[in-house]
N, CA, C and O atoms as a printed pandas DataFrame, in Angstrom:
     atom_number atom_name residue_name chain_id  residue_number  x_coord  y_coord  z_coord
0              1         N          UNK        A               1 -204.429   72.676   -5.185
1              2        CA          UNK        A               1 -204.663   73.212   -6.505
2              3         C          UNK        A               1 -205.203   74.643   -6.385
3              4         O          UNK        A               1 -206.225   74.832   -5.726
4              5         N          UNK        A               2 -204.436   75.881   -7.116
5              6        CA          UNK        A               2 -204.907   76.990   -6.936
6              7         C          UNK        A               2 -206.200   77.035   -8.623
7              8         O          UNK        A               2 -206.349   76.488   -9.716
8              9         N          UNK        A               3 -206.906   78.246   -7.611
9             10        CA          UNK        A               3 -208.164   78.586   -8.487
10            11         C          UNK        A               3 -207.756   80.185   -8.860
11            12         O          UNK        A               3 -207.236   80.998   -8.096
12            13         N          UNK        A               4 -208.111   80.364  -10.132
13            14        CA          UNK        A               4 -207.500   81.714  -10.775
14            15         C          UNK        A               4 -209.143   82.989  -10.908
15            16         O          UNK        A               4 -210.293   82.554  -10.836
16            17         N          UNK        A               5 -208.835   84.368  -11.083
17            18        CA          UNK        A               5 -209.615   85.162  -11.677
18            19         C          UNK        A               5 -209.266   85.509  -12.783
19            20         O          UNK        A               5 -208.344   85.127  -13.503
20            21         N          UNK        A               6 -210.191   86.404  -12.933
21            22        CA          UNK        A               6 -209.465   87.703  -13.889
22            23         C          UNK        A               6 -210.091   88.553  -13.388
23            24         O          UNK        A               6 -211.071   88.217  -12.723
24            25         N          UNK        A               7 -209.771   89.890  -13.518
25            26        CA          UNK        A               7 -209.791   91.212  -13.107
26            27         C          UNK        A               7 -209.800   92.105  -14.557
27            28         O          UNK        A               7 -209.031   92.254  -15.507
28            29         N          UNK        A               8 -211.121   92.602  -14.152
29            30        CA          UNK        A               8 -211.324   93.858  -15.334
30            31         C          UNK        A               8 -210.997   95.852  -14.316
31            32         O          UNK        A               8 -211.726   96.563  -13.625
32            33         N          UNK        A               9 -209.954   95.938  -14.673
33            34        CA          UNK        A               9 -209.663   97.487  -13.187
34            35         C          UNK        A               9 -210.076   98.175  -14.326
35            36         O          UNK        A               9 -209.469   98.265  -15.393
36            37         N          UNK        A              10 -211.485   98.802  -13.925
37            38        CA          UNK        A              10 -211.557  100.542  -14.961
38            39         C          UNK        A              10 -210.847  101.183  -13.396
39            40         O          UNK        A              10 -210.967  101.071  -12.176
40            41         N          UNK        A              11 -209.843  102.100  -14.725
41            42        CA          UNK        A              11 -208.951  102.671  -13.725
42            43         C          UNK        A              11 -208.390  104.671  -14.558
43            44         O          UNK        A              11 -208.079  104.766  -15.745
44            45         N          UNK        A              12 -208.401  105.601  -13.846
45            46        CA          UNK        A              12 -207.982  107.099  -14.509
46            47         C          UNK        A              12 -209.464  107.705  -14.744
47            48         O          UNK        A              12 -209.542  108.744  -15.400
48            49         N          UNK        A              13 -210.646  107.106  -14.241
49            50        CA          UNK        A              13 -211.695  107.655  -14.614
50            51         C          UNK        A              13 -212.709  108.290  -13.454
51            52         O          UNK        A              13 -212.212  108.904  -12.510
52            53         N          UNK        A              14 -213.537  108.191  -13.518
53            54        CA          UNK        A              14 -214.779  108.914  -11.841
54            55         C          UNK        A              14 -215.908  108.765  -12.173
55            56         O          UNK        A              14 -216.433  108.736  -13.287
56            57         N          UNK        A              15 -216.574  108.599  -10.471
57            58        CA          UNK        A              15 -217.969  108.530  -10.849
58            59         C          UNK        A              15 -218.434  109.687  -11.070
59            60         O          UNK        A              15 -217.966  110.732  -10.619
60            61         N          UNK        A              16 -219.661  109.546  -11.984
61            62        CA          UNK        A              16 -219.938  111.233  -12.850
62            63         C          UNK        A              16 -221.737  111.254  -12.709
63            64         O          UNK        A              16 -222.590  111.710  -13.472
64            65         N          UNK        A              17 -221.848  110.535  -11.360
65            66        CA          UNK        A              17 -223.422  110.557  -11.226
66            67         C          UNK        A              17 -223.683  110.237   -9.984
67            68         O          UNK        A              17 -222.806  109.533   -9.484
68            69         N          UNK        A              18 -224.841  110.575   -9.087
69            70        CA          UNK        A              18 -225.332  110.241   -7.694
70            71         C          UNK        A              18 -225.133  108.846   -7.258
71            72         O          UNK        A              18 -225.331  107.855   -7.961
72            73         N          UNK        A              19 -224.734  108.856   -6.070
73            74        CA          UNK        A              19 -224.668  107.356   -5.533
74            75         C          UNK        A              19 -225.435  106.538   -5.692
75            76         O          UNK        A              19 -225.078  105.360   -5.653
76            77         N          UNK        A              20 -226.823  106.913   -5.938
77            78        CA          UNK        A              20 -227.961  105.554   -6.065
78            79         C          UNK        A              20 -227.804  105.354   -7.655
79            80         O          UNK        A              20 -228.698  104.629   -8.090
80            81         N          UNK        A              21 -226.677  105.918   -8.879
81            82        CA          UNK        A              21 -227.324  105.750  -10.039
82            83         C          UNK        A              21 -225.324  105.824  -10.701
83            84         O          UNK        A              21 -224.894  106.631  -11.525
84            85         N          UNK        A              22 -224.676  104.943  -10.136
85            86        CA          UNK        A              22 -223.104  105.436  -10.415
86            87         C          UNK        A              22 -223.101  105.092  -11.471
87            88         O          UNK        A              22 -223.761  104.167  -11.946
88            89         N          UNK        A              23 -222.012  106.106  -12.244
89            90        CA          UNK        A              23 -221.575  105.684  -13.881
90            91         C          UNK        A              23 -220.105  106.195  -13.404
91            92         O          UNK        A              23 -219.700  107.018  -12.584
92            93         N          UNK        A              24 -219.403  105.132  -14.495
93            94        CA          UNK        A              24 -218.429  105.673  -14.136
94            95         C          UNK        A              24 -217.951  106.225  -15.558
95            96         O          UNK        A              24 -218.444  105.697  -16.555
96            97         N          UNK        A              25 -217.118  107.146  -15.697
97            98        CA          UNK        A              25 -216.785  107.720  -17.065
98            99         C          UNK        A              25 -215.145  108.063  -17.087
99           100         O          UNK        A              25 -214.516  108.212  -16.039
100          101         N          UNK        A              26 -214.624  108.153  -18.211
101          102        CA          UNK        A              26 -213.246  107.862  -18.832
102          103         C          UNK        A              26 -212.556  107.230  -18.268
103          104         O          UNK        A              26 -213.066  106.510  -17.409
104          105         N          UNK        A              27 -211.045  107.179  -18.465
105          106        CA          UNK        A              27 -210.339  105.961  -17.914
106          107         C          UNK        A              27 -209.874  105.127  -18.820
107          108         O          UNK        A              27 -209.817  105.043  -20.047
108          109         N          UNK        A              28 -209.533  104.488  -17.813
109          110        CA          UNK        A              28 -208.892  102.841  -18.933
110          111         C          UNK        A              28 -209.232  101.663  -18.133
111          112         O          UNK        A              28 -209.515  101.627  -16.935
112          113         N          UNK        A              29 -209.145  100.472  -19.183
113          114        CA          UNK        A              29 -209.734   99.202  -18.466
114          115         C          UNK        A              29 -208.160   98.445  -18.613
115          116         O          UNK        A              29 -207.743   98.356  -19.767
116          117         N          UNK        A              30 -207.432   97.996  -17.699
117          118        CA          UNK        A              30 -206.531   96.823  -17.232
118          119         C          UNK        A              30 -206.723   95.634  -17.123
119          120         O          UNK        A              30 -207.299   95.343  -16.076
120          121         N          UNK        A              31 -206.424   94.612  -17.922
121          122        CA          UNK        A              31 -207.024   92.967  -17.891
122          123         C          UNK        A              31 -205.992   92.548  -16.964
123          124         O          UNK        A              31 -204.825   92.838  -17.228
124          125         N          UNK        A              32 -206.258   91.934  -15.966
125          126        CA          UNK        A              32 -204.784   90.830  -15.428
126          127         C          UNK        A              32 -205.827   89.259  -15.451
127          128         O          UNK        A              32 -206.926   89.117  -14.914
128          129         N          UNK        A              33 -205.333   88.612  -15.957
129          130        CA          UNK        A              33 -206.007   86.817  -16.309
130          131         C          UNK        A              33 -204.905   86.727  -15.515
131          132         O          UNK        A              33 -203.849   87.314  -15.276
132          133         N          UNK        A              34 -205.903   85.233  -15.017
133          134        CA          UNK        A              34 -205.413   84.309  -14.347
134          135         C          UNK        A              34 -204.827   85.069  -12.882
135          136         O          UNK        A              34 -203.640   84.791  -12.709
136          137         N          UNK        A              35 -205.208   85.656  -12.170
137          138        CA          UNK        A              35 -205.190   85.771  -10.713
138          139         C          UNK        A              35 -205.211   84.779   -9.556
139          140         O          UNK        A              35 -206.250   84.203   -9.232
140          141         N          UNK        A              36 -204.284   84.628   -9.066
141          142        CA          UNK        A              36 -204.555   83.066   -7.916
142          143         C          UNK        A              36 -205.554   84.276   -6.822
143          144         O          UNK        A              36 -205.344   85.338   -6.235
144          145         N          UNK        A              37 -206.794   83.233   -7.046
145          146        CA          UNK        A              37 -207.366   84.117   -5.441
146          147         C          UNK        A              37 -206.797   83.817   -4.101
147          148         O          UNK        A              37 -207.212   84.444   -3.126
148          149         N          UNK        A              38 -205.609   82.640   -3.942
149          150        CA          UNK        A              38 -205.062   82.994   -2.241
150          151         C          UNK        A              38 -204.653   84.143   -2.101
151          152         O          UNK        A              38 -204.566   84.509   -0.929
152          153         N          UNK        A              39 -204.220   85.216   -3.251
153          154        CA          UNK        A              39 -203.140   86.239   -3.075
154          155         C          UNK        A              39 -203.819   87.546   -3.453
155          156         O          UNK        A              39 -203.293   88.638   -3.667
156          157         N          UNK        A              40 -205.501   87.090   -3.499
157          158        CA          UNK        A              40 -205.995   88.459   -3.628
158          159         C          UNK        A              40 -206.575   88.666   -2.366
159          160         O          UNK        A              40 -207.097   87.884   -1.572
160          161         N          UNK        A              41 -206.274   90.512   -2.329
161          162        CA          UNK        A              41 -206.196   90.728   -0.832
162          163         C          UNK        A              41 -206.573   92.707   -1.201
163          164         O          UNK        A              41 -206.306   93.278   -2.259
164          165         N          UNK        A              42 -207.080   93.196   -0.246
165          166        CA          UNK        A              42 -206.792   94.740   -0.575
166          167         C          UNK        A              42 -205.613   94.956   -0.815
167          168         O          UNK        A              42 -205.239   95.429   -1.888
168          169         N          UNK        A              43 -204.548   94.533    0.497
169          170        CA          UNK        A              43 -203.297   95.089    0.215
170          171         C          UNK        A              43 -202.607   94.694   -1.334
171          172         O          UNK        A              43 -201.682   95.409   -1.720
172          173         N          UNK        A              44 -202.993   93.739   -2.066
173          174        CA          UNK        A              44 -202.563   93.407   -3.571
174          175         C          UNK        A              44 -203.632   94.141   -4.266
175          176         O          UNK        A              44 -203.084   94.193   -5.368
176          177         N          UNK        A              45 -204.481   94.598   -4.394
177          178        CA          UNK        A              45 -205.491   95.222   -4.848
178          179         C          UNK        A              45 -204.662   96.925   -5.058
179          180         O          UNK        A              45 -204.570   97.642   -6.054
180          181         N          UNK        A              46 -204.076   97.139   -3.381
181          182        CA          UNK        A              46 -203.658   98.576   -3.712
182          183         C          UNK        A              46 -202.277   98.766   -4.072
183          184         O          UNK        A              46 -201.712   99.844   -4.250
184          185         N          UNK        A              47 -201.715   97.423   -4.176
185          186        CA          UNK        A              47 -200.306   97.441   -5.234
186          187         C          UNK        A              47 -200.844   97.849   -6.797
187          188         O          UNK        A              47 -200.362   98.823   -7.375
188          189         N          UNK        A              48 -201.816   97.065   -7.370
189          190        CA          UNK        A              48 -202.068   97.314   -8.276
190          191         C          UNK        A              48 -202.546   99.071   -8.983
191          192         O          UNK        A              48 -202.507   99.737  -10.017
192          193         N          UNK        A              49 -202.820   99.103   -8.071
193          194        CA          UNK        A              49 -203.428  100.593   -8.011
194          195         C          UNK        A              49 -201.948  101.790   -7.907
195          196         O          UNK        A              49 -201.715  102.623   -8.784
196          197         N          UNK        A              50 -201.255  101.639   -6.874
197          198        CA          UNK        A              50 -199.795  101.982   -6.740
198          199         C          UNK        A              50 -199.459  101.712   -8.136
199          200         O          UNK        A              50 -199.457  102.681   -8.896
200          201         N          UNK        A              51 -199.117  100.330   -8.691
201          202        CA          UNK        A              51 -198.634  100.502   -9.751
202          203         C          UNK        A              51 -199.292  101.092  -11.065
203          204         O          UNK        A              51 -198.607  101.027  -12.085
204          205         N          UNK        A              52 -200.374  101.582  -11.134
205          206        CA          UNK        A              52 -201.410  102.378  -12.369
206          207         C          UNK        A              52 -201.023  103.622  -11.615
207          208         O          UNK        A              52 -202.094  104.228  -11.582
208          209         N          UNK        A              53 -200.203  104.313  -11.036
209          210        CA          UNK        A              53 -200.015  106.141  -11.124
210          211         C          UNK        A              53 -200.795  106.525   -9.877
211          212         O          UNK        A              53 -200.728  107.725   -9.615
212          213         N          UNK        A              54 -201.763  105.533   -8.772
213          214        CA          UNK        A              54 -202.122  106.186   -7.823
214          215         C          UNK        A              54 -201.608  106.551   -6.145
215          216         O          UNK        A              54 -202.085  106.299   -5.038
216          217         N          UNK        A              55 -200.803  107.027   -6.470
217          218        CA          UNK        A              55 -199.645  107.184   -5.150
218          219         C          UNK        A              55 -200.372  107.903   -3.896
219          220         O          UNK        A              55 -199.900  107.672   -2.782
220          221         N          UNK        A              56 -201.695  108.917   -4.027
221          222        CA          UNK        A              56 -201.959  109.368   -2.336
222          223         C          UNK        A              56 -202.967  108.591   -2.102
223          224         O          UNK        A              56 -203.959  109.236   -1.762
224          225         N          UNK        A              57 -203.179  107.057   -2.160
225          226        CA          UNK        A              57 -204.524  106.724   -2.314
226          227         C          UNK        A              57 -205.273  105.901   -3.446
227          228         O          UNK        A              57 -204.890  105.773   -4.609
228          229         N          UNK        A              58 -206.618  105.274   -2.770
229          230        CA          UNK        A              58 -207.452  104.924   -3.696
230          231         C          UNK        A              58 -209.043  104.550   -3.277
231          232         O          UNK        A              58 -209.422  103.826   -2.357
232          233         N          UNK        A              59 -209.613  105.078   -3.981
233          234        CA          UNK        A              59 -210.841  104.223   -3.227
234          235         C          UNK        A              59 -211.550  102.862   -4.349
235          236         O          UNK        A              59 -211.338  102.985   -5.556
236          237         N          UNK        A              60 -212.288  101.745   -3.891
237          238        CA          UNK        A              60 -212.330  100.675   -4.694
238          239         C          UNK        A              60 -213.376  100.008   -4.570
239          240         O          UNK        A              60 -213.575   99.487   -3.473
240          241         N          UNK        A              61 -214.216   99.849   -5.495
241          242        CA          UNK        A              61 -215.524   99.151   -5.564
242          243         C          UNK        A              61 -215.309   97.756   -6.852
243          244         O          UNK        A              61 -214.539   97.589   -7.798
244          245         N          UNK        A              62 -216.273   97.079   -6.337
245          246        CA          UNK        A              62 -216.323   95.608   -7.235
246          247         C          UNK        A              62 -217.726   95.807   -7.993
247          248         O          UNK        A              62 -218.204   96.886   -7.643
248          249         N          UNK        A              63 -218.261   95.371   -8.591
249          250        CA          UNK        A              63 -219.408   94.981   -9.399
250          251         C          UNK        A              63 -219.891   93.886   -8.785
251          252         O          UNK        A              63 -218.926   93.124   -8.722
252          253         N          UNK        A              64 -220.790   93.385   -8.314
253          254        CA          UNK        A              64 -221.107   92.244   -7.751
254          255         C          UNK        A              64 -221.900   91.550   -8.432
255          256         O          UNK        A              64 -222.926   92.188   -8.667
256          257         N          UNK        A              65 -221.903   89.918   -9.122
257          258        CA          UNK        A              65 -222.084   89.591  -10.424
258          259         C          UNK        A              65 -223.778   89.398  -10.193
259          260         O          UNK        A              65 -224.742   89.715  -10.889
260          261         N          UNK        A              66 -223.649   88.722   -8.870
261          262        CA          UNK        A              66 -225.575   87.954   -8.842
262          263         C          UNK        A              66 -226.702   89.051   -9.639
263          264         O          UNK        A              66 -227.455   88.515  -10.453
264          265         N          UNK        A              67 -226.812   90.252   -9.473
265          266        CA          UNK        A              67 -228.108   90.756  -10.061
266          267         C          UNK        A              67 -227.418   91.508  -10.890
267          268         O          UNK        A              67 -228.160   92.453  -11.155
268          269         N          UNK        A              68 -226.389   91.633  -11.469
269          270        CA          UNK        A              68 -226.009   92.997  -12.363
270          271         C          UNK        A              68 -227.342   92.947  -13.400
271          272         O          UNK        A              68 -228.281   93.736  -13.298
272          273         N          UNK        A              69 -227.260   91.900  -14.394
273          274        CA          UNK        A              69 -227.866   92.502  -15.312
274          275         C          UNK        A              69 -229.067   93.034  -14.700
275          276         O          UNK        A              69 -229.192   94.006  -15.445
276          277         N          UNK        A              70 -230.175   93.134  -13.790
277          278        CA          UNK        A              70 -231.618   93.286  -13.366
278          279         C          UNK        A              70 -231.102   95.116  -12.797
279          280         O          UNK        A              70 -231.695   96.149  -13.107
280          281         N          UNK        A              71 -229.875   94.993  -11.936
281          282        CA          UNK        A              71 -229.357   96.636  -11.626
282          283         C          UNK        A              71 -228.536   97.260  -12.128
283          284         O          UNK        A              71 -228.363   98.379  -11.644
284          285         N          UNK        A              72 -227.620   96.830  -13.360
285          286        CA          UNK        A              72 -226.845   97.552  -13.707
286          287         C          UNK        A              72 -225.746   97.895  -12.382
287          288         O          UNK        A              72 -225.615   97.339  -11.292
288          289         N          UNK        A              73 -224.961   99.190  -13.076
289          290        CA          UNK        A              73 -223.456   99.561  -12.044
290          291         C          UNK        A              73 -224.491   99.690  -10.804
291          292         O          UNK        A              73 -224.146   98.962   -9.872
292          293         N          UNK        A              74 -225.718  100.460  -10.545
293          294        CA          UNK        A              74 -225.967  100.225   -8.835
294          295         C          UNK        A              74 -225.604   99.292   -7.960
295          296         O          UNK        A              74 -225.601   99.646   -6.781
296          297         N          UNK        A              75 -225.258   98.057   -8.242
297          298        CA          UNK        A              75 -224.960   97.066   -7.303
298          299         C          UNK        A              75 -223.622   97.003   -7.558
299          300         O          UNK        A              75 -223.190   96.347   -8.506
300          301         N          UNK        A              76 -222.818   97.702   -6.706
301          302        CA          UNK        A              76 -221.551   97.884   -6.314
302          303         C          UNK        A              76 -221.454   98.102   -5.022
303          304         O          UNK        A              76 -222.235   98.656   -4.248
304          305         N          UNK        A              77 -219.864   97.354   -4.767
305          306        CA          UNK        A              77 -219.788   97.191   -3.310
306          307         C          UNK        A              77 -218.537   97.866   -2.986
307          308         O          UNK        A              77 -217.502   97.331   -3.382
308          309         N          UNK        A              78 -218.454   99.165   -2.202
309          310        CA          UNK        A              78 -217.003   99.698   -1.752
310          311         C          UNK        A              78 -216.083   98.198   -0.738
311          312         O          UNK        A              78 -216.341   97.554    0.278
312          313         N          UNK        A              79 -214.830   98.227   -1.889
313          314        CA          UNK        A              79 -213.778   97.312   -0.638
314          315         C          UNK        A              79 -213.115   98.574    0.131
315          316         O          UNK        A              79 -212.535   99.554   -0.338
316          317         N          UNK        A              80 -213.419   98.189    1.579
317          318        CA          UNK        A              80 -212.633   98.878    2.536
318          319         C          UNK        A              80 -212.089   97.994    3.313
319          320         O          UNK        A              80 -211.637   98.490    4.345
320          321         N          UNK        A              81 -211.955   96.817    3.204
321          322        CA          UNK        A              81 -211.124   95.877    4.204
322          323         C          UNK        A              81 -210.866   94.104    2.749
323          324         O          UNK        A              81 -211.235   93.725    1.638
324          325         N          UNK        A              82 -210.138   93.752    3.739
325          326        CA          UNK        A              82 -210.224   91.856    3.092
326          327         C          UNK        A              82 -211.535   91.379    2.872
327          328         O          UNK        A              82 -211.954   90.791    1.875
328          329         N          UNK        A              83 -212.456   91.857    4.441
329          330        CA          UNK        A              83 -213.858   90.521    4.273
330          331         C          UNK        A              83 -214.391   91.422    3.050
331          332         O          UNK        A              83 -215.594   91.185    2.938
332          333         N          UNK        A              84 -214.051   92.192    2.264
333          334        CA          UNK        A              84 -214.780   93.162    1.572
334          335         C          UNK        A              84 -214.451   92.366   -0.067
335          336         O          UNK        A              84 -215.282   92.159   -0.952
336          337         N          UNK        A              85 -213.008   92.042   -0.079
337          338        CA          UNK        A              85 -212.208   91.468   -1.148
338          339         C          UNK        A              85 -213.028   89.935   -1.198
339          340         O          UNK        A              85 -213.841   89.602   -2.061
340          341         N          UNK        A              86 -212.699   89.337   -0.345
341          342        CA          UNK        A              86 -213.291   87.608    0.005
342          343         C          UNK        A              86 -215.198   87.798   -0.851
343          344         O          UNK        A              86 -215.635   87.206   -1.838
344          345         N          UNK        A              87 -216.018   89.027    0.208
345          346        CA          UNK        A              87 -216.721   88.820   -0.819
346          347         C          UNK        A              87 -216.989   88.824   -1.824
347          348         O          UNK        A              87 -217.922   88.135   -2.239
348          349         N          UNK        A              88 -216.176   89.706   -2.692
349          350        CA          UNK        A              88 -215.864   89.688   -4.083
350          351         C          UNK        A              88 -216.115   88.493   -4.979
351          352         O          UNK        A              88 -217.023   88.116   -5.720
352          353         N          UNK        A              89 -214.641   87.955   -4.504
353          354        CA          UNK        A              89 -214.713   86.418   -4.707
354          355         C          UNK        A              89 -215.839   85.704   -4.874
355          356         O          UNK        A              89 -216.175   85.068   -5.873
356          357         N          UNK        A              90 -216.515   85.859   -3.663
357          358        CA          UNK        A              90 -217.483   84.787   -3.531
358          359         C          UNK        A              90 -218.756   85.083   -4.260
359          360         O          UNK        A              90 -219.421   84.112   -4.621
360          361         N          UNK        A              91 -219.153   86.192   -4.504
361          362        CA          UNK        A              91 -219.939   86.782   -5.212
362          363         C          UNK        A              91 -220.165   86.734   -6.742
363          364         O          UNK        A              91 -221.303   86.800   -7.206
364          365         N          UNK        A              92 -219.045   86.616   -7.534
365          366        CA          UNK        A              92 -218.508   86.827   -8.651
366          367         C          UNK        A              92 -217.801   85.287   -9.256
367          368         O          UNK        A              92 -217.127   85.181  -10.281
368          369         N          UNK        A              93 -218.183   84.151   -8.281
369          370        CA          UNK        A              93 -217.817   82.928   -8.177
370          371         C          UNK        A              93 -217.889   82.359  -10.087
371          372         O          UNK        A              93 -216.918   81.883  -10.676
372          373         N          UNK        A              94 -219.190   82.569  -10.677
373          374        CA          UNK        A              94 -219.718   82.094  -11.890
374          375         C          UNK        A              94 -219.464   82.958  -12.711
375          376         O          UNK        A              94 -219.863   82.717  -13.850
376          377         N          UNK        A              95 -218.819   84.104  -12.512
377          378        CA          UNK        A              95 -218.671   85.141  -13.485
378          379         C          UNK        A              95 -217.005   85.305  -13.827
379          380         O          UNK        A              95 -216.132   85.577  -13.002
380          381         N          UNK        A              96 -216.810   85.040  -15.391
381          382        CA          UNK        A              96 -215.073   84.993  -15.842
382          383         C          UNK        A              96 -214.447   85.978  -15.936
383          384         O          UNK        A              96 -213.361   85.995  -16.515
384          385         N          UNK        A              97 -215.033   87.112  -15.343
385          386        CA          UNK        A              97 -214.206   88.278  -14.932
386          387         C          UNK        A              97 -214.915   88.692  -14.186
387          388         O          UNK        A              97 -216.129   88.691  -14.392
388          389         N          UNK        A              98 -214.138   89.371  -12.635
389          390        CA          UNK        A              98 -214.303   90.535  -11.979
390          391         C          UNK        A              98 -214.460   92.154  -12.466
391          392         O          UNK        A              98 -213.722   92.344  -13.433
392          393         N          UNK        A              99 -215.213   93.384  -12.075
393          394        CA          UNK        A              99 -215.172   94.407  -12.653
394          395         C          UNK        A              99 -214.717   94.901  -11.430
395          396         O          UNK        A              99 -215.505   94.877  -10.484
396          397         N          UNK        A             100 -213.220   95.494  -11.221
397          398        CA          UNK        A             100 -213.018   96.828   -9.844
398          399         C          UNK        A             100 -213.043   97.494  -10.909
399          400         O          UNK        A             100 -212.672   97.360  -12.075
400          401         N          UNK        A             101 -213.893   98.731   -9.868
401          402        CA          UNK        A             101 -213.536  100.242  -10.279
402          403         C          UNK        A             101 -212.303  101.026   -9.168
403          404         O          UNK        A             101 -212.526  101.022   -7.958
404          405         N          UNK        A             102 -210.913  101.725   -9.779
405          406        CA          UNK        A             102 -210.449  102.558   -8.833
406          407         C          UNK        A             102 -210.513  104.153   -9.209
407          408         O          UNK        A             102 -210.444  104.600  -10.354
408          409         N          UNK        A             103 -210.657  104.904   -8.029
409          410        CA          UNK        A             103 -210.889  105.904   -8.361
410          411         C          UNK        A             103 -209.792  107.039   -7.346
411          412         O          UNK        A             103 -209.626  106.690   -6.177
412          413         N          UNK        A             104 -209.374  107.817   -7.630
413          414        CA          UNK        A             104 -208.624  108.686   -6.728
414          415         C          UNK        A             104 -208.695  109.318   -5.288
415          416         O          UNK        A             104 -209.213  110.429   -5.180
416          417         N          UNK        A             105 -208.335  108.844   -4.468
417          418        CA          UNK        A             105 -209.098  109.073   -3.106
418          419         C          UNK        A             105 -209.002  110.814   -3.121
419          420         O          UNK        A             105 -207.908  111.262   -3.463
420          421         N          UNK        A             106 -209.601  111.363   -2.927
421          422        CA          UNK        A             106 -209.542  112.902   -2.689
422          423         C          UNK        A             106 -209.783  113.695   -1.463
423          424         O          UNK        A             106 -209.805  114.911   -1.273
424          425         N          UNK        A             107 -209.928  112.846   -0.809
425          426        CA          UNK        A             107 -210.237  113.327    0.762
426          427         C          UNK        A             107 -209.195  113.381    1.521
427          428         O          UNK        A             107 -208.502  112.408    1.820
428          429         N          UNK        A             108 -208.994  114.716    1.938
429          430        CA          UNK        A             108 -208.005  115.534    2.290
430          431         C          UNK        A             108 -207.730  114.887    4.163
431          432         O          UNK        A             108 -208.797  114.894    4.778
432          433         N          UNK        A             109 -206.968  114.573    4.696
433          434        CA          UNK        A             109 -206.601  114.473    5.750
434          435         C          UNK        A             109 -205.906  115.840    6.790
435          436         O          UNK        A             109 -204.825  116.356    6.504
436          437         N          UNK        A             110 -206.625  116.214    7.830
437          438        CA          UNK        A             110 -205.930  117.451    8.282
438          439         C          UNK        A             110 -204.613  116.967    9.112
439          440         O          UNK        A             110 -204.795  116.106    9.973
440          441         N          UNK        A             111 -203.706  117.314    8.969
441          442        CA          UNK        A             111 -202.732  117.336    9.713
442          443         C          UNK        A             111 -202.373  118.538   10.739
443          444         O          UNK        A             111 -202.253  119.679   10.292
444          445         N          UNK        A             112 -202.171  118.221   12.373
445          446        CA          UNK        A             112 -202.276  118.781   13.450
446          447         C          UNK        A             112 -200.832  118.944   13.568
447          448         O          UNK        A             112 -200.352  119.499   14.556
């Protein structure tokens, strides 16, 4: 028996404040209900993202549900891998939506 999410992507927007105090500002929010979590993964994470207009890139943080209300957006977790996604999941277990934030990767790669 598969177990579903939902996914709230604020997505076209940036963080517009210091790392210890992130806000994120404009954008748009994307609902997808009903997500099977076997098939959430970064690499489906950055399809989604591919498919919202972000073609060089992305960078991607979750909301992590246990203390939000006591910290607000501070308790966010950059996904840079799967075990990053899994904790998501597991984190956000009691909560009927997930919050990713994606944001435009902007960091320039030198090419030699």
């Amino acid at each position: 028996m598969s177990e579903y999410v939902n996914l709230l992507i604020h997505h076209g927007g940036k963080w517009d404040s210091p790392k210890e105090k992130k806000k994120y500002v404009g954008g748009h929010v994307l609902k997808k209900d009903k997500v099977d979590i076997d098939y959430v993964s970064k690499f489906e994470l950055e399809g989604y993202a591919a498919d919202l207009g972000y073609t060089n890139g992305v960078k991607m943080w979750f909301r992590r549900f246990s203390i939000r209300e006591l910290c607000g957006p501070v308790n966010l977790q950059e996904i840079v891998c799967d075990k990053d996604v899994q904790d998501m999941l597991v984190c956000n277990i009691m909560d009927p939506h997930i919050e990713l934030y994606f944001v435009a990767n902007t960091s320039k790669k030198r090419v030699v």
